[in-house]
Each structure stands twice: as structure tokens, then as C-alpha cells.
C-alpha positions in Angstrom: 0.0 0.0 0.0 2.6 2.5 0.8 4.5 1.9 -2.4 1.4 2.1 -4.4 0.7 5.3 -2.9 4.5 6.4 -3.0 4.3 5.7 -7.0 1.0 8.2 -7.1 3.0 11.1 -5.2 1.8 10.7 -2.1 4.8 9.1 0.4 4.1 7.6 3.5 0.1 7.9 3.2 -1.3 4.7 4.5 -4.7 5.2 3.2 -8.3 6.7 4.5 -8.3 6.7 8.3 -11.5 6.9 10.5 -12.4 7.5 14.0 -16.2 6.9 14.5 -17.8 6.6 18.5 -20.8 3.8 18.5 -22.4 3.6 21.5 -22.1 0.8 24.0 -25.3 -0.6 25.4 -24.1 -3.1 27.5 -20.8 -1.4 28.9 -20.3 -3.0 32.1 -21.3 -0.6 35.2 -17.8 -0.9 36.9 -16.5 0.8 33.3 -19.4 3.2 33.0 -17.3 6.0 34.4 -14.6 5.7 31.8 -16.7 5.0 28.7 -19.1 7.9 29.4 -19.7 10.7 27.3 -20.4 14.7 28.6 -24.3 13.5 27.5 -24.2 10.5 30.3 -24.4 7.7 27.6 -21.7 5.6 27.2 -19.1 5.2 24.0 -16.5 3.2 22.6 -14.0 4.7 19.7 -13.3 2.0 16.9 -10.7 3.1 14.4 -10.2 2.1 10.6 -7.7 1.9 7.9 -8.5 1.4 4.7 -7.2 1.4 1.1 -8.7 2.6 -2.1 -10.3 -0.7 -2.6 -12.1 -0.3 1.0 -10.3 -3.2 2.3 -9.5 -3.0 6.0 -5.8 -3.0 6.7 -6.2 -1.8 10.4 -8.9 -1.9 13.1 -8.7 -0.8 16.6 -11.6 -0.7 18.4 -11.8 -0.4 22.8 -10.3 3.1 23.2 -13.0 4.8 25.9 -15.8 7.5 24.3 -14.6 10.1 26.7 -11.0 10.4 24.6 -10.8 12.9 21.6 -9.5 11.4 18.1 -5.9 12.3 18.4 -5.3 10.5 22.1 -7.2 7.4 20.0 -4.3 7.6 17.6 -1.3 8.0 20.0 -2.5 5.1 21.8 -3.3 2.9 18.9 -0.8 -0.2 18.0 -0.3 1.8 14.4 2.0 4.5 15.2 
């Protein structure tokens, strides 16, 4: 992937990469206070990365609702 996208000028690109919250239903009530967003309902952060064939290279999913996008990234096994 990253010499495909090296060869269209774009170095080091990896492809698209998406952080989307989905809400947790059945979050267990001794995590509630880690997994809870400003709106009292609880989150979990899964993170994608995808080529330009939508095929998944990278998923990371179990980062807390309550972190923003780039704490999701620091602490994902990707970087």
C-alpha cells in the first residue's frame, strides 16, 4: 500500500483513516465512568484503515468514548 501510494505522489500515506464513536449498550457498570460521554451515555471509539479498494488493513476498536481522536491515535498499535 505505501508503495502504491509512494508511485502516485503521495509518500508515506497509508490510506483513509476513520475514527467513528458507537455507542455501547451493554458497557459493564464498573466501566461506565470511563466509557461515558459529557451527554451521560456511554461510547466506545473504533478506528479504521482502509485502502482505495475499502479493504480494512487496520482496526482498533476499545479506546473509551470520553477520549478525543488524536489521544485514539497515539495510543493505537499503528503508530
Amino acid at each position: 500500500m505505501l508503495e502504491r501510494n509512494a508511485a502516485r505522489g503521495m509518500p508515506g500515506c497509508i490510506g483513509s483513516l476513520d475514527c467513528s464513536p458507537r455507542e455501547w449498550a451493554a458497557c459493564p457498570n464498573g466501566l461506565a465512568w470511563q466509557y461515558q460521554s459529557h451527554k451521560k451515555r456511554r461510547f466506545i471509539v473504533m478506528k479504521t484503515v482502509c485502502d482505495e479498494d475499502l479493504y480494512n488493513c487496520h482496526f482498533f476498536i476499545g479506546a473509551p468514548g470520553s477520549l478525543n481522536v488524536l489521544i485514539v491515535l497515539r495510543i493505537s498499535p499503528l503508530y
